[in-house]
C-alpha positions as protocol buffer text, in pm:
chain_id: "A"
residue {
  index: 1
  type: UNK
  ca { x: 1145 y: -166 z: -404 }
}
residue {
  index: 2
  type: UNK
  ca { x: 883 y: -264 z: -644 }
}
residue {
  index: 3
  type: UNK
  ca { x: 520 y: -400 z: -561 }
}
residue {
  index: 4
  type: UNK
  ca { x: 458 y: -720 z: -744 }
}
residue {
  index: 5
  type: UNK
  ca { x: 140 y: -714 z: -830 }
}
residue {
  index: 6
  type: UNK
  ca { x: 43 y: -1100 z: -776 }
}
residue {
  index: 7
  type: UNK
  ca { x: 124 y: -1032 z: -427 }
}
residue {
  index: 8
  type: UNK
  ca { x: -141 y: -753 z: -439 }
}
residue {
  index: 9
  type: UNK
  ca { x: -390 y: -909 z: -632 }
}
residue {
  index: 10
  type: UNK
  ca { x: -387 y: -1197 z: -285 }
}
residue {
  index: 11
  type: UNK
  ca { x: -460 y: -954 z: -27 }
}
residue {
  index: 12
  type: UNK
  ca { x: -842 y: -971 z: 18 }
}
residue {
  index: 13
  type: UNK
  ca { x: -977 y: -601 z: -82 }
}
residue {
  index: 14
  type: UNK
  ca { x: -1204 y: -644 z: 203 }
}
residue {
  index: 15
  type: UNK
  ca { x: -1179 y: -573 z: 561 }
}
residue {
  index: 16
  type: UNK
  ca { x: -1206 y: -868 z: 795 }
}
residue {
  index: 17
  type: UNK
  ca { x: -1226 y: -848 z: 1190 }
}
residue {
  index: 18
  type: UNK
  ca { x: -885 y: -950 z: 1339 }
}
residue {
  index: 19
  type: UNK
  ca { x: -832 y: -1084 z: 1709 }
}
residue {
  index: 20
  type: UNK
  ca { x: -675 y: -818 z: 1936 }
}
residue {
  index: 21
  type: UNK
  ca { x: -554 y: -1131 z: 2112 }
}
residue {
  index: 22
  type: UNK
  ca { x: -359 y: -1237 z: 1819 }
}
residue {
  index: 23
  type: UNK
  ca { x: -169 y: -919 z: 1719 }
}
residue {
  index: 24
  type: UNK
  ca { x: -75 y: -828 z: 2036 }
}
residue {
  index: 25
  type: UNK
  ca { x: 99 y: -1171 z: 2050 }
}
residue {
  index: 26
  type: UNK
  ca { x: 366 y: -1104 z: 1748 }
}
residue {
  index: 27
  type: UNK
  ca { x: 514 y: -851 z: 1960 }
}
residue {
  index: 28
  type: UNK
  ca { x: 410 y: -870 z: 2309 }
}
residue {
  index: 29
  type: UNK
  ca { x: 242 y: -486 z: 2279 }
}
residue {
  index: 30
  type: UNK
  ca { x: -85 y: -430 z: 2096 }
}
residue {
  index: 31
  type: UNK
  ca { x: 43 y: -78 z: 2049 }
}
residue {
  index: 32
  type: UNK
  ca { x: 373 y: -161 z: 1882 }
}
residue {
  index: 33
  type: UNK
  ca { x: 201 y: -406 z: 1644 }
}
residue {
  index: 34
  type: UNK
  ca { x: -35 y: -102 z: 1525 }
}
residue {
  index: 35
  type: UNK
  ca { x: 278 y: 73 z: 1516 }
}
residue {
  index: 36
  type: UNK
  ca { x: 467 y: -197 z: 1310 }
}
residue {
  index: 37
  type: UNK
  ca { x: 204 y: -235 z: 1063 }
}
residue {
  index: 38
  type: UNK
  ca { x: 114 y: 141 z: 1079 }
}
residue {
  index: 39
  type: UNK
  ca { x: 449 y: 203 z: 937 }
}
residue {
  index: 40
  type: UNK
  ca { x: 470 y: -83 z: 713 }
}
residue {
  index: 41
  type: UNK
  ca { x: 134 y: 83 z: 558 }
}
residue {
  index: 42
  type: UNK
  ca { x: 309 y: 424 z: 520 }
}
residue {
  index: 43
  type: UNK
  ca { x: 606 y: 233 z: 306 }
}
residue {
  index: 44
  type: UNK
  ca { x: 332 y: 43 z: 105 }
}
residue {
  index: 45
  type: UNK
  ca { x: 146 y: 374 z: 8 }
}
residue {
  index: 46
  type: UNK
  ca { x: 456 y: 602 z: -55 }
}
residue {
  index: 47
  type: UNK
  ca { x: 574 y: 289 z: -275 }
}
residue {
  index: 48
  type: UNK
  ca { x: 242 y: 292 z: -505 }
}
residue {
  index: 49
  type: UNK
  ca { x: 160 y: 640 z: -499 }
}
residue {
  index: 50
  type: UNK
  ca { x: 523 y: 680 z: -697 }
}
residue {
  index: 51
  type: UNK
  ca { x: 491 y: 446 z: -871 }
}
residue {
  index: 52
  type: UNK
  ca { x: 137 y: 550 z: -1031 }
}
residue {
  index: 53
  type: UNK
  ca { x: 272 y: 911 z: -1079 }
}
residue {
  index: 54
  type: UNK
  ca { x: 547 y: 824 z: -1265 }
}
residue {
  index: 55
  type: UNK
  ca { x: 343 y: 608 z: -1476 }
}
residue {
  index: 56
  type: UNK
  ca { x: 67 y: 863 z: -1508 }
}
residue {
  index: 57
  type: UNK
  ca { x: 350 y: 1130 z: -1612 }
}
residue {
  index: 58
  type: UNK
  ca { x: 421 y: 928 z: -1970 }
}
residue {
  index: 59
  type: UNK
  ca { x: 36 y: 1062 z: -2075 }
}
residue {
  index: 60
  type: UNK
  ca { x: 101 y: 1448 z: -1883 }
}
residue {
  index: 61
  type: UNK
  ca { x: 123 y: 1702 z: -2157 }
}
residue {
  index: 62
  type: UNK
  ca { x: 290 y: 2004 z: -1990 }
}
residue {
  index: 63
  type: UNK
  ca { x: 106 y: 2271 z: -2223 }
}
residue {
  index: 64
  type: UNK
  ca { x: -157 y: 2517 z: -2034 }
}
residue {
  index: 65
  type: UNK
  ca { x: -410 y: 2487 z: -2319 }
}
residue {
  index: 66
  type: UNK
  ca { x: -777 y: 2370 z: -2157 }
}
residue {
  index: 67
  type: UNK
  ca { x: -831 y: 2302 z: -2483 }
}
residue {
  index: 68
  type: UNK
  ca { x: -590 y: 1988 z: -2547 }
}
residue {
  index: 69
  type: UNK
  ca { x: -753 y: 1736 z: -2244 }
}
residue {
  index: 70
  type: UNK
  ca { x: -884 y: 1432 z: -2372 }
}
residue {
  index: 71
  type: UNK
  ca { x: -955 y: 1116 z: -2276 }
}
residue {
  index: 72
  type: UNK
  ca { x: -659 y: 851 z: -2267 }
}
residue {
  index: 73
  type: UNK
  ca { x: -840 y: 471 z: -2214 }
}
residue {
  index: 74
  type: UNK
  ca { x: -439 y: 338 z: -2111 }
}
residue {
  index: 75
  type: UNK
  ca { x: -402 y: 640 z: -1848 }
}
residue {
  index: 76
  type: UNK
  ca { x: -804 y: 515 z: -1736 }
}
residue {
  index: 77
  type: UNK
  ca { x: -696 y: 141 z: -1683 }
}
residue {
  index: 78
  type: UNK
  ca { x: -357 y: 204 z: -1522 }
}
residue {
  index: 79
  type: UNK
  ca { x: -630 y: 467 z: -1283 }
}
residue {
  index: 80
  type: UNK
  ca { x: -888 y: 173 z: -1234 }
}
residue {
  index: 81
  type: UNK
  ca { x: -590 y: -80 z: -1150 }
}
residue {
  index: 82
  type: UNK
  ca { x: -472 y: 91 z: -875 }
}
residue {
  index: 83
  type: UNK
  ca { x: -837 y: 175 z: -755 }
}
residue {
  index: 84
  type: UNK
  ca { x: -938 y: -207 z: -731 }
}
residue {
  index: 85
  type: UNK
  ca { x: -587 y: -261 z: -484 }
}
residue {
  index: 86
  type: UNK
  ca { x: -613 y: -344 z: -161 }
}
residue {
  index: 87
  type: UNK
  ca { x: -573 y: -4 z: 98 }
}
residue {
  index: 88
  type: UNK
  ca { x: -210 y: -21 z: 225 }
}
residue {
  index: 89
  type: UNK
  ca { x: -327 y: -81 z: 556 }
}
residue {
  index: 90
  type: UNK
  ca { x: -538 y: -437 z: 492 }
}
residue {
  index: 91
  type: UNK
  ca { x: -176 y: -520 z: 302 }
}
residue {
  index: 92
  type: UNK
  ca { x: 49 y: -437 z: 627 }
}
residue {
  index: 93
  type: UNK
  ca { x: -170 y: -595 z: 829 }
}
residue {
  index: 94
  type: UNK
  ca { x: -172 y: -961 z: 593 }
}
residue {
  index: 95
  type: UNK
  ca { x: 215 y: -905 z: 563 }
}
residue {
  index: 96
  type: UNK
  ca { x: 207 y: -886 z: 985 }
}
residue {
  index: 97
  type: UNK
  ca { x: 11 y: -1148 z: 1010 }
}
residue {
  index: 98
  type: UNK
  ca { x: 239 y: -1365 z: 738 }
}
residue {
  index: 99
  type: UNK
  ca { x: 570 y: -1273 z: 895 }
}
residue {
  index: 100
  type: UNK
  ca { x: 672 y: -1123 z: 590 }
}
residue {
  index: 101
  type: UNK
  ca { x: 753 y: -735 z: 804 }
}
residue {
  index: 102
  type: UNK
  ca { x: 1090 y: -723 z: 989 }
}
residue {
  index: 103
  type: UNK
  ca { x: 1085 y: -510 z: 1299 }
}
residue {
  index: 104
  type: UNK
  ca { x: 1308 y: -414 z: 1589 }
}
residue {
  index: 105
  type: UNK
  ca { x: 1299 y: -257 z: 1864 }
}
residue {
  index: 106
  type: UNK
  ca { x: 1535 y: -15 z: 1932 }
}
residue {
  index: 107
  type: UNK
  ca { x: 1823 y: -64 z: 2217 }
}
residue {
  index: 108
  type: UNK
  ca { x: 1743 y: 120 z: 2530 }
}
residue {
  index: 109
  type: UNK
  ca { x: 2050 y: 261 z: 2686 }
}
């Protein structure tokens, strides 16, 4: 699962106030929608922190020498990039509120 970064670019980096009313609606619990998009947020941030490691690994050098750091502008940008995205939680909670998060509950026997 890849994060496109379009869709990232739409969520609005800032926090906006949201109607208790309203997310308590989508599921009939307030508590299970923070639980939905709590967990949706988890995903979203497991999901980029990968995916900036493993692009950060292509500049690693795996020598000890102190010596050998310098500065890389690509490894900077790719850093700044993920910097200016929105927090994984303002992003679970626009994907709640868009219907784009599947949930279930679980069958009680």
């Amino acid at each position: 699962m890849s994060i496109n970064r379009k869709v990232l670019a739409a969520v609005n980096p800032m926090v906006e106030t949201r109607d208790v009313v309203a997310i308590k609606n989508k599921t009939g619990n307030l508590y299970e929608s923070i639980v939905v998009m709590s967990r949706r947020a988890n995903q979203i941030s497991v999901v980029m922190k990968e995916e900036l490691h493993r692009k950060l690994d292509e500049f690693s050098s795996h020598a000890d020498n102190l010596e050998e750091i310098h500065e890389n502008k690509e490894q900077i940008e790719i850093s700044r990039i993920y910097e200016r995205m929105a927090n994984p939680a303002l992003q679970s909670t626009s994907e709640f509120f868009d219907d784009k998060i599947y949930y279930r509950k679980k069958n009680q026997q």
